[in-house]
MARMI-980966 format. One line per field, with one value per residue (C-alpha): residue number from 1; residue in three letters; x, y, z. Coordinates in steps of 0.02 Angstrom, whole numbers, plus 50000, padded with zeros to 5 digits. Layout:
// residues N
resi = [NUM,...] .
resn = [ALA,...] .
u = [X,...] .
v = [Y,...] .
w = [Z,...] .
//
This chain:
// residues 156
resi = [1,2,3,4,5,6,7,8,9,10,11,12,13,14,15,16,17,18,19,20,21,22,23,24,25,26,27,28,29,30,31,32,33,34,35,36,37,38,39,40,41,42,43,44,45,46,47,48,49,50,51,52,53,54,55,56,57,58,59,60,61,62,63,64,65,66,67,68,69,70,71,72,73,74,75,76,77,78,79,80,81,82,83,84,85,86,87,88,89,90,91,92,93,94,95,96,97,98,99,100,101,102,103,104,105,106,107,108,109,110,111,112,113,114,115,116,117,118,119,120,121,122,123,124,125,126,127,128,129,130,131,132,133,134,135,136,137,138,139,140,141,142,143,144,145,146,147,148,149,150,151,152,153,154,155,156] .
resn = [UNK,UNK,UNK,UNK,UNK,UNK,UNK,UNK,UNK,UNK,UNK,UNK,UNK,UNK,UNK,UNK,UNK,UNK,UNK,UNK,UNK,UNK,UNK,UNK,UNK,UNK,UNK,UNK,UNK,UNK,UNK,UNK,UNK,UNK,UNK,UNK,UNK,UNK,UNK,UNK,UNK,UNK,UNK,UNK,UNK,UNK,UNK,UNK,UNK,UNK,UNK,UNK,UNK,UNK,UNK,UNK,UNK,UNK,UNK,UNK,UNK,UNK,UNK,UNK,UNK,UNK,UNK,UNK,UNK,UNK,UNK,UNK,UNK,UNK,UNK,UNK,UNK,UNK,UNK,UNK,UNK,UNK,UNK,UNK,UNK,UNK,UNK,UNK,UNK,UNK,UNK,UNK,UNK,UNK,UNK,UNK,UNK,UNK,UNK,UNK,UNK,UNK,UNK,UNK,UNK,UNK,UNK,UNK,UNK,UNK,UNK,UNK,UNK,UNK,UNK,UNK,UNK,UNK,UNK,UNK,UNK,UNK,UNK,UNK,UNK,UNK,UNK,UNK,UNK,UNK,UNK,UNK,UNK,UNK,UNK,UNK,UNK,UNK,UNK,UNK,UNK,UNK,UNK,UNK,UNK,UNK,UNK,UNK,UNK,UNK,UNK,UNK,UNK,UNK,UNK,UNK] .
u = [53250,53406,53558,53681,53844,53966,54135,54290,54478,54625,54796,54998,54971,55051,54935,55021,54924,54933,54802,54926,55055,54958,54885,55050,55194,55096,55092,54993,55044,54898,54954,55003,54876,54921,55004,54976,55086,55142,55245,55347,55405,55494,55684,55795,55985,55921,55774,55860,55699,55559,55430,55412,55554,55634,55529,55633,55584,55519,55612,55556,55366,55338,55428,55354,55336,55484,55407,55296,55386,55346,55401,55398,55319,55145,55161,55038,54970,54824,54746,54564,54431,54255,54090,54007,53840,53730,53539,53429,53270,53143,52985,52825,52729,52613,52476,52485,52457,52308,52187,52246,52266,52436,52548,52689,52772,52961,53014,53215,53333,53508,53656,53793,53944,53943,54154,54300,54464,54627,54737,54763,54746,54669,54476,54463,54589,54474,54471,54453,54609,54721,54804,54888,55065,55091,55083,54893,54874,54745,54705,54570,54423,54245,54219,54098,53908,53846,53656,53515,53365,53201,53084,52954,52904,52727,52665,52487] .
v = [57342,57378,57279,57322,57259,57307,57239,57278,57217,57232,57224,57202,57148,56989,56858,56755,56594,56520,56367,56332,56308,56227,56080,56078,56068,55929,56017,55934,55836,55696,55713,55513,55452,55436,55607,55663,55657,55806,55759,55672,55824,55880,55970,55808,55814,55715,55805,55987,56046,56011,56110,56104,56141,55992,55910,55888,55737,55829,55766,55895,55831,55985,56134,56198,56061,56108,56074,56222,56359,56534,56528,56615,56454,56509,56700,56715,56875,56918,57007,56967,57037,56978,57035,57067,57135,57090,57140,57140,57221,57223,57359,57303,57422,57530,57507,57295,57374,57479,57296,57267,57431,57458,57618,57541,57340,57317,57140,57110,56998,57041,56898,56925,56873,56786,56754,56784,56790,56733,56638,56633,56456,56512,56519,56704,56838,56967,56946,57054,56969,57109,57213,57379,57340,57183,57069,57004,56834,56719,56589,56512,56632,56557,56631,56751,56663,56682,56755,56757,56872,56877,57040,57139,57343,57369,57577,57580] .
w = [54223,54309,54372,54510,54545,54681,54679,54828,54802,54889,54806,54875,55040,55130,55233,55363,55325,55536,55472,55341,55473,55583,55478,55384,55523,55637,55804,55900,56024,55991,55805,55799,55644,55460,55376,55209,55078,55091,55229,55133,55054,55170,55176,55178,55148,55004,54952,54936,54850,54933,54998,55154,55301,55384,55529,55681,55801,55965,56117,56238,56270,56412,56276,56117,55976,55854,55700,55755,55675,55562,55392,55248,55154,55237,55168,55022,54917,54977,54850,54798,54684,54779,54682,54847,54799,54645,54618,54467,54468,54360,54371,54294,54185,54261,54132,54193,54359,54353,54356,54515,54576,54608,54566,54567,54570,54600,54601,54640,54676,54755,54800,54918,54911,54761,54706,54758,54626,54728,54733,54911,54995,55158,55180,55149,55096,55179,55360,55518,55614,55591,55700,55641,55690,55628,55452,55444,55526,55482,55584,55498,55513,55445,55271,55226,55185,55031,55023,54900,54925,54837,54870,54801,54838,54799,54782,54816] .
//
């Protein structure tokens, strides 16, 4: 019998969380439905302590929308502990085998990607959107699958 387990990390470093911003700050310009609640916790003169920065009514429909801005509300830790790789195998006894004729019988089974521990909000702390001179962006990359696989090695 035998079990494997591989595990990766990644510790102190800063994700700039772009879909946060994005489905946070109402940027678009067809953005005209119902909000959620959160946007009513936004910086007012009366609500000093809210989460989220002030909107600003867009006047200029051809510029930039202004509630589009970078902040440091949408910079999270990005460290992560993700159990990537996990098999258990089991060998069957050579004496079972010699009815059948068969040296050898491996069965396994091996799942990928099975948790991640974060506390990040995005979809995945570990993503390839990163260039080397600048903070890590993510922009909402599709997270990692998760597999299972079945097998079996026969030895004749």
């Amino acid at each position: 019998m035998s079990l494997n387990i591989f595990a990766n990390y990644s510790l102190g470093n800063d994700i700039y969380w772009k879909a946060g911003e994005n489905t946070y700050s109402y940027t678009s310009l067809n953005d005209q439905g119902n909000k959620q609640l959160i946007a009513l916790d936004r910086w007012t003169p009366e609500n000093l302590d809210a989460e989220y920065p002030r909107a600003v009514y867009r006047t200029n429909l051809t510029g930039g929308n202004q509630n589009s801005r970078q902040s440091s509300l949408y910079v999270h830790k990005g460290d992560y502990l993700r159990i990537k790789t996990v098999t258990f195998g089991y060998n069957l006894d050579s004496q079972a085998l010699k009815n059948i004729n068969f040296q050898g019988l491996y069965l396994y089974v091996t799942a990928t990607n099975l948790f991640t521990i974060t506390n990040y909000p995005g979809a995945d702390p570990e993503f390839a959107n990163i260039a080397s001179f600048r903070t890590p962006i993510d922009s909402n990359k599709y997270p990692v699958s998760k597999q299972l696989i079945a097998g079996v090695r026969l030895t004749f």
